[in-house]
Structure formats: structure tokens, C-alpha cells
C-alpha positions in Angstrom: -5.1 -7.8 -47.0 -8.2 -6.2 -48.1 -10.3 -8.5 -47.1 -8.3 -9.1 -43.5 -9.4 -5.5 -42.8 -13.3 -5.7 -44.6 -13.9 -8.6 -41.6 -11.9 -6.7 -38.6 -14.1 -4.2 -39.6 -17.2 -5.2 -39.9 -19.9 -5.1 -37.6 -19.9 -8.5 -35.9 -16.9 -8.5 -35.9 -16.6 -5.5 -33.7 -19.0 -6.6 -31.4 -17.8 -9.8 -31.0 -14.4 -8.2 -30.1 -16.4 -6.0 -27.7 -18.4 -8.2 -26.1 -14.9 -10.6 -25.2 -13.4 -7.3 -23.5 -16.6 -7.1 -21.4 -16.4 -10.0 -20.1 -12.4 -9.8 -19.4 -12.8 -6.7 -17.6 -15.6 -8.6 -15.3 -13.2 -11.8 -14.5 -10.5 -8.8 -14.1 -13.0 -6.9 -11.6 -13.5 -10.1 -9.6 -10.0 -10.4 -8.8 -9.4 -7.0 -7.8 -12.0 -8.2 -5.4 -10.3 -11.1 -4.3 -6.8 -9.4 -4.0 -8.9 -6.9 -1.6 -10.0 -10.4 0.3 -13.4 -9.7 -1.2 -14.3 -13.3 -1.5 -18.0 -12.9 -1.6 -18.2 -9.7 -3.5 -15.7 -11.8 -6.1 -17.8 -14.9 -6.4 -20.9 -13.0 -7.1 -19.5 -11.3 -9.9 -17.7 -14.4 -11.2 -21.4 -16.5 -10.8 -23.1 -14.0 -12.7 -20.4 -14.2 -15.3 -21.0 -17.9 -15.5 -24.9 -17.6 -16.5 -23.8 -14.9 -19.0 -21.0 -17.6 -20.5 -23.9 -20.4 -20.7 -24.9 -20.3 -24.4 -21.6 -18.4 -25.5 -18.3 -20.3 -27.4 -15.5 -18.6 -25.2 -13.8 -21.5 -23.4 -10.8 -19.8 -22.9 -12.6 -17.0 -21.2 -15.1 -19.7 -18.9 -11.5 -21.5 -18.0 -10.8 -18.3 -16.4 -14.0 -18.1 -14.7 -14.5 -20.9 -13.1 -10.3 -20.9 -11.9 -11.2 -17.5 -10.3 -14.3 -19.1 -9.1 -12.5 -22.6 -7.5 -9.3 -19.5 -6.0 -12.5 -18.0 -3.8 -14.2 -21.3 -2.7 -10.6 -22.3 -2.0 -9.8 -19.4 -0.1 -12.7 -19.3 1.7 -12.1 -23.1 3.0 -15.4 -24.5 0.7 -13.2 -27.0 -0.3 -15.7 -29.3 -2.4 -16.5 -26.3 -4.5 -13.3 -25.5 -4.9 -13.0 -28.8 -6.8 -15.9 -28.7 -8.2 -15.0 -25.2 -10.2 -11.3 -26.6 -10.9 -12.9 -29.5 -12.4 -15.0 -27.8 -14.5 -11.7 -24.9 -15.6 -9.6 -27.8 -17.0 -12.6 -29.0 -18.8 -13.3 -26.0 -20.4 -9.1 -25.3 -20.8 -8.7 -29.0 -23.0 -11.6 -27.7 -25.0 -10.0 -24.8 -25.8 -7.1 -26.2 -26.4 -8.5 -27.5 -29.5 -8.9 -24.0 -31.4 -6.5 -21.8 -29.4 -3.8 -23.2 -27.2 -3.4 -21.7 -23.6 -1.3 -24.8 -21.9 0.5 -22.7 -19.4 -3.5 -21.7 -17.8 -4.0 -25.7 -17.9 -1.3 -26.4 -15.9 -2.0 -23.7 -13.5 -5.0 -25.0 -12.9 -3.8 -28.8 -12.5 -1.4 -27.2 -10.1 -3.3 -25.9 -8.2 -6.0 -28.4 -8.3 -3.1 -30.8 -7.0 -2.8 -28.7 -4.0 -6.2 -28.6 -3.3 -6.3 -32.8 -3.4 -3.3 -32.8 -0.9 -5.3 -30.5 1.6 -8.4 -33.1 1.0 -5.7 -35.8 2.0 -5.5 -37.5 -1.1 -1.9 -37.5 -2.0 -1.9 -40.3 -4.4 -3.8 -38.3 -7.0 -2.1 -34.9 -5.8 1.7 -36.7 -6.8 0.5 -37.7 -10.0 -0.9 -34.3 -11.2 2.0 -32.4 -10.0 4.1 -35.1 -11.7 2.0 -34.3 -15.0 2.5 -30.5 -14.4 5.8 -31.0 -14.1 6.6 -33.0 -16.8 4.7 -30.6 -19.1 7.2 -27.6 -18.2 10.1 -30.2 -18.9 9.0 -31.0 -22.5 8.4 -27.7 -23.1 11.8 -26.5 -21.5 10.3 -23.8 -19.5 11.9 -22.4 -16.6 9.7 -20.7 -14.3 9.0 -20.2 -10.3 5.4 -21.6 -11.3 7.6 -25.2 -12.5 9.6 -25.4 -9.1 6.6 -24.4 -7.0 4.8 -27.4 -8.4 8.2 -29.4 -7.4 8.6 -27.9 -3.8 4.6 -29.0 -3.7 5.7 -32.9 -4.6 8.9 -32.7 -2.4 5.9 -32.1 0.4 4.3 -34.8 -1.0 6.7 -37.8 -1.4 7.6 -36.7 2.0 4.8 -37.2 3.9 4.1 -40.7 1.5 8.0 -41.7 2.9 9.1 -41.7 -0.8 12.6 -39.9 0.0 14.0 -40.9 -3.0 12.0 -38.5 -4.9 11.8 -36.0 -2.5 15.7 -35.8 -2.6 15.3 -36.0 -6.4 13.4 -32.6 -6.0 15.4 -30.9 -3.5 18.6 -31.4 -6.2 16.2 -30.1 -9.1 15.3 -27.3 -6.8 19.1 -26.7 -5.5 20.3 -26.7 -9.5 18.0 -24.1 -10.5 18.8 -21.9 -7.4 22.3 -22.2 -8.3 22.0 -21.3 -11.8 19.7 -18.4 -11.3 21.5 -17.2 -8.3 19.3 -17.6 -6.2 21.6 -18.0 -2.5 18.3 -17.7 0.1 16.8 -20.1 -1.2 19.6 -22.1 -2.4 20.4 -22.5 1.3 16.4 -23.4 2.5 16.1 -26.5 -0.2 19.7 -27.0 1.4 19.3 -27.0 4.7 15.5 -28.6 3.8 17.6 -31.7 2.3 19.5 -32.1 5.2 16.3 -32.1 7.5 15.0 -35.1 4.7 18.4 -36.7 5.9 18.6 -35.9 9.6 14.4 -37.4 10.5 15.5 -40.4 8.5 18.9 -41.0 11.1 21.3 -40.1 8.1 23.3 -37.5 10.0 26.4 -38.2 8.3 24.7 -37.0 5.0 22.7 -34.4 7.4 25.4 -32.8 8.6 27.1 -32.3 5.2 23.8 -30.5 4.0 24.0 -28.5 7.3 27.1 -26.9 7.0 26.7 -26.3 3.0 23.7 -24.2 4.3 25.3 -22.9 6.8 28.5 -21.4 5.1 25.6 -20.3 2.4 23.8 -18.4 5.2 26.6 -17.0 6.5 28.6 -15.5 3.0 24.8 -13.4 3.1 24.6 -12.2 6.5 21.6 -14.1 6.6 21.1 -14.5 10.6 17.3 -16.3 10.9 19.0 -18.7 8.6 22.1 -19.0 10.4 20.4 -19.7 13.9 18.2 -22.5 12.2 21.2 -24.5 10.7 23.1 -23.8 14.1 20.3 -25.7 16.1 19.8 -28.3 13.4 23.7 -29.0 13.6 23.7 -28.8 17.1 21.3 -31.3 17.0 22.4 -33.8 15.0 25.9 -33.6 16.7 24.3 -34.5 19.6 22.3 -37.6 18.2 25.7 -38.7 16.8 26.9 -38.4 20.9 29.8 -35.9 19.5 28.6 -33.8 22.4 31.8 -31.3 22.0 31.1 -30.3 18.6 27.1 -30.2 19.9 28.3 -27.8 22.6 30.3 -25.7 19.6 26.9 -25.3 17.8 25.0 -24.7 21.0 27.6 -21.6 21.8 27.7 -20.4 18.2 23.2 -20.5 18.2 23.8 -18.2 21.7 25.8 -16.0 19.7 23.9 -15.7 16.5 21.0 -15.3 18.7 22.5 -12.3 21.1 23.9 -10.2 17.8 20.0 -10.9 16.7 18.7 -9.2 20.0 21.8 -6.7 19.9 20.4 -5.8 16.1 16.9 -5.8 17.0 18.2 -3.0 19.9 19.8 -1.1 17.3 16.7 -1.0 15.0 14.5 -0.1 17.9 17.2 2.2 18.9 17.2 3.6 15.4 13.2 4.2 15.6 13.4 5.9 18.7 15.9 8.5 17.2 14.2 9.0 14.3 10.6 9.7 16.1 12.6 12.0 17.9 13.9 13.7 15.4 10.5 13.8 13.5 9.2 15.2 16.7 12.3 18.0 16.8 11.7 18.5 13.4 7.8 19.2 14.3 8.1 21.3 17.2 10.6 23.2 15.4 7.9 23.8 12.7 5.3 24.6 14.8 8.0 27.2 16.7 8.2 28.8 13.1 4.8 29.0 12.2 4.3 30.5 16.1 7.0 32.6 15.1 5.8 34.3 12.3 2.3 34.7 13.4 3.9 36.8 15.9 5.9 39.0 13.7 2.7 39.3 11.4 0.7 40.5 14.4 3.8 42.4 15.4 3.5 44.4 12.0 -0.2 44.9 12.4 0.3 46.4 15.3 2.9 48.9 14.2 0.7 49.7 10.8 -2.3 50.0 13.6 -0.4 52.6 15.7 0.7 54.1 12.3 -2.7 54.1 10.9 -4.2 55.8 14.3 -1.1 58.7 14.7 -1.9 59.5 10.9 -5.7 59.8 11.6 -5.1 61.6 15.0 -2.3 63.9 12.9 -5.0 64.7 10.3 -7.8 65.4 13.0 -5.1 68.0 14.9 -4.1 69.5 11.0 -7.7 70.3 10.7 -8.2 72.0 13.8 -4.5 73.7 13.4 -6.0 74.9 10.0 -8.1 77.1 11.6 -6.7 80.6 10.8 -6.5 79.7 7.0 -10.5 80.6 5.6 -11.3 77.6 3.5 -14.3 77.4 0.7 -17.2 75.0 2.3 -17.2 72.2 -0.1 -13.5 72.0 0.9 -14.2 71.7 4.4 -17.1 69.4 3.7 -14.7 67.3 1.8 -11.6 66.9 4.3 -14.7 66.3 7.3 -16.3 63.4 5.4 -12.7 62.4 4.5 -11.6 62.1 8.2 -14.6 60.4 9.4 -14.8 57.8 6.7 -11.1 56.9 7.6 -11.7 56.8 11.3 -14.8 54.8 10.2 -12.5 51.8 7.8 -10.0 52.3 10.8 -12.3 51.1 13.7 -13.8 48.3 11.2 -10.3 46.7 10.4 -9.5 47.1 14.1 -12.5 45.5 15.7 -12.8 42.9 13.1 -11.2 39.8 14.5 -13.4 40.7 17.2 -16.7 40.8 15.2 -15.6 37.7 13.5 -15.4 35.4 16.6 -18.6 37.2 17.9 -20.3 36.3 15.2 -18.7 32.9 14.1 -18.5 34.4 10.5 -22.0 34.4 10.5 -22.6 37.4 7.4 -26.0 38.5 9.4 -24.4 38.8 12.8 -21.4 40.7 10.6 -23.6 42.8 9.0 -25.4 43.7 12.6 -22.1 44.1 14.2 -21.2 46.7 11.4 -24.8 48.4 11.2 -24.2 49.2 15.4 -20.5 50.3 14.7 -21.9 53.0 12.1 -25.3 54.3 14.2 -22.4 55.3 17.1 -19.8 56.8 14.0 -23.3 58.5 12.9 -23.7 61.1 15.8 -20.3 61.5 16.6 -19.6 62.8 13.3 -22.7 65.4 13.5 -21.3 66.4 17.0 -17.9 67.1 15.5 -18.2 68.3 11.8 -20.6 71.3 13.1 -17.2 72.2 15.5 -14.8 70.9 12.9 -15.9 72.9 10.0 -17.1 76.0 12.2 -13.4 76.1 13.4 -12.0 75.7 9.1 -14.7 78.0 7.9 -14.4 80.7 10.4 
């Protein structure tokens, strides 16, 4: 145990391990990129990667490169890149398979890879990769969407070749796991998928039988998409059989399904409609309560204005009422400088929204505007403390 912990710890060690989380975080970088449809900005990172790899021993971590690498070229439609960098992946995946096993990235790649030879045209090879891939996930018993993507991707396959037999195969590998995972959507697709293998090849016995099975699938979930595709394939195949009334049944029952599509389509547009509406009441009704109490803010200014001014005018009419009382002059002094400093604040706070638009908040033009507000206080005040305190003093 001791000396577990004396190499975890020691200095190569630690770099080592540091150096392998670089290099992860890069490749996980790079596919950020390429979820953001990045391509470019993805491959660049991903190339330099590769020249940084070169003269390192991390197979595992240039399998990973060069897959993200081949995902761009593919995705970008550089097709002979593409396989180029898938080639090189599952070279560097069986080498690392040697010291640290990492099948399930090996087949991903050969997957994939497969799909990239079917788009290049060549099936033959495509079929027996996919066969491989499969194959592994049956030896290993693993049950995965990965496994039956790879057997929906051969079902494509053997039916474009014209090897039915295996494409039906598939579909019943595909229908048994749909059935045991519960999976009814798509249950009914490789269905109603079989019954389209049947119906091209002028089975429409067997067609029709994988029709309805769909059919009664689709309809026990509401699905209606689903249910107007099986109606036209049945109505379809009844007619190619020259059962023409039970053509014209399907026919009717595709009008339907197709009207209570329009009719639910109406209601959802309906539905959107309302609720825009509402989120428009819901706005102006808002907006009428913010309107609302601005008004009763400016509403209560104005009644603590009218306030403020009847309290300045009472104290300017006390003073001159206090005439027949002899006050000491320091007093008088005081309650003049008093008065005027109010009046002063009073016309400030009144005539500031003014000076603030005037001035656009400017603090110079404020400070201006103020300066001019107190030179015309300045020689009013003169004019009235020599009366003011003449008439308290006397």
C-alpha cells in the first residue's frame, strides 16, 4: 500500500496524470466546438492535438482524436478524410486494446465508419462491419440504442442489396427489443417499416398484417402522424389487392385522421393566440400599474410641494406678524437666514427635474444652473432681511 501511494505521488507520476487531463480537456474543447457546428474551429484544435500526440504512448487518447477528427470531415461532407481519420482511430483503438481495453469506442468507430462506406456506395464492406459490430454487442450481451442503431443501419443495407431475408431478420430483432423495453413509437415504425419491406416486394397479404399491427399500435397512443401513414399505406395496399371497398374505408379513415390533425393544429394555434393575448393583457395591465403609481407618486409630491410652500409662506407671514414682540438681533438674524435658506432648498427641489433635463445630468451644467438660482436668491434676500428684521427688531 505504501508503495501504491510513494508512485501516485511522485513527481512523474503527477505529471504524467496532468499532462493526460490536458489533453482530454482539448479533445473535450473540440467537441463543444462541433456540438456549436464549429467544424473548422473543432478540427484545428483536434490537428494541433494530433502533432502534440506524435511522440507520445496515449493510444486511447489519439483514438479519440482522430474519431473527433473523421466526425468533422464527415460532417463537413470531406468524405475521403473522413475515412482517412476513422482508419487511422481503429488503428490506434486495437493498439490500445492491448494494455487497456476500450471495445465499446472500437465499435463506435467501426460503426460509424460503416456508415460512412454506405454513403461512399460501398455496401458490401459497410454490411460486413455492421455485421462485426453487431456481433460484438451479442457476445458481450449488451443491450444498447448504439447495438440497434447499427441494426436499423444494416436493415438499410440488405435492403437496398435486395437481401430481404436479413432485413426482416433485423426488423424482428428491432421489434423484440422495442417490445421488451417498451418502447410503442417505435415499436410501431420497425412495424409498419416491415410491412413496407413486404408491401414493395408484392407481399400484401403479409403487408397488410404488419399494417394493421401498426396501426392498432399507433392508435392505443394517440399517435396521429403515425396513424395517417399506416392509413395511406393500407389504403394502398387494399387497392393493389383490387379490394377497392376496404381501399375506400382507409381512404375515408386517412380524411379523418387528417381533418382532427388540421382541427388540432387550429386548436394549438388557437391556444397561442390566447395566450399572446393574455401575455399582452397581462403587460398592458402592468404597464397601467406602473403608470398608475407614478401618478400617485407625483400626486404626493405635489401635496408635500403645496405643503412645503404654505409652511414657508406661514413662516414668512409669522415673522412679519411678530412684529410687535422686540426680538434680540442674533435672533432675528437667525430666523432670516433660516427662512431664506428654506425658500432656497425649496426652489432647488422644485426646479430640479427641470435643471436635470436642461442639463442632461451633465454635473457642470447642474452646477451652473444652481450657481444662477443662488446669484437671483442672493439680492432678494438683501432686499428683504433689511425689511424683515427692521420690522422684528423694531
Amino acid at each position: 500500500m505504501d508503495s501504491f501511494e510513494a508512485v501516485i505521488n511522485s513527481p512523474n507520476f503527477i505529471d504524467t496524470r496532468n499532462r493526460v487531463q490536458l489533453l482530454n480537456r482539448k479533445i473535450i474543447v473540440a467537441r463543444i466546438a462541433a456540438v456549436r457546428k464549429d467544424y473548422s474551429n473543432s478540427i484545428s484544435i483536434l490537428m494541433e492535438l494530433t502533432e502534440e500526440l506524435d511522440s507520445l504512448p496515449y493510444d486511447n487518447i489519439k483514438a479519440h482524436t482522430y474519431y473527433r477528427l473523421a466526425y468533422n470531415h464527415d460532417e463537413l461532407g470531406n468524405l475521403e478524410s473522413a475515412k482517412n481519420n476513422y482508419i487511422l482511430s481503429l488503428k490506434h483503438s486495437l493498439k490500445n486494446q492491448k494494455s487497456r481495453p476500450d471495445s465499446l469506442l472500437y465499435v463506435r468507430i467501426l460503426s460509424d465508419y460503416a456508415i460512412l462506406l454506405a454513403n461512399q456506395g460501398k455496401l458490401d464492406s459497410s454490411e460486413i462491419l455492421l455485421n462485426q459490430v453487431i456481433e460484438f454487442y451479442k457476445r458481450n450481451d449488451i443491450n444498447n440504442d448504439q447495438k440497434y442503431i447499427a441494426i436499423g443501419n444494416l436493415i438499410a443495407i440488405n435492403e437496398i442489396i435486395g437481401n430481404n431475408k436479413n432485413a426482416r431478420q433485423g426488423y424482428h430483432t428491432l421489434i423484440d427489443y422495442y417490445k421488451l423495453y417498451n418502447k410503442p413509437i417505435l415499436l410501431g415504425d420497425a412495424i409498419n417499416n416491415l410491412g413496407t419491406n413486404f408491401y414493395e416486394n408484392y407481399e400484401f397479404d403479409s403487408a397488410i398484417f404488419y399494417f394493421l399491427c401498426a396501426d392498432s399500435i399507433f392508435s392505443r397512443n394517440g399517435d396521429l402522424n403515425s396513424l395517417l401513414l399506416s392509413s395511406e399505406n393500407l389504403a394502398s395496399v387494399y387497392a393493389d389487392k383490387k379490394n377497392y371497398k376496404s381501399a375506400y374505408n382507409w381512404v375515408k379513415e386517412n380524411y379523418s385522421i387528417r381533418d382532427s390533425i388540421q382541427a388540432l393544429n387550429s386548436l394549438l394555434e388557437i391556444g397561442s393566440i390566447t395566450k399572446k393575448f393574455e401575455i399582452q393583457i397581462e403587460n398592458d395591465r402592468q404597464q397601467r400599474k406602473v403608470l398608475e403609481e407614478k401618478k400617485k407618486i407625483e400626486r404626493q409630491a405635489n401635496i408635500q410641494f403645496f405643503g412645503i410652500f404654505l409652511g414657508i409662506l406661514f413662516l414668512f407671514i409669522m415673522i412679519f406678524l411678530s412684529g410687535r414682540v422686540h426680538l434680540p438681533k442674533y435672533f432675528a438674524d437667525g430666523i432670516v437666514f433660516f427662512a431664506f435658506v428654506l425658500l432656497f432648498e425649496f426652489l432647488l427641489v422644485v426646479l430640479d427635474p427641470t435643471i436635470e433635463s436642461f442639463s442632461d445630468g451633465k454635473p457642470l451644467l447642474k452646477l451652473t444652473c444652481n450657481v444662477l438660482l443662488a446669484i437671483f436668491i442672493i439680492p432678494l434676500h438683501g432686499l428683504f432681511e433689511k425689511r424683515l428684521k427692521k420690522h422684528i427688531s423694531k
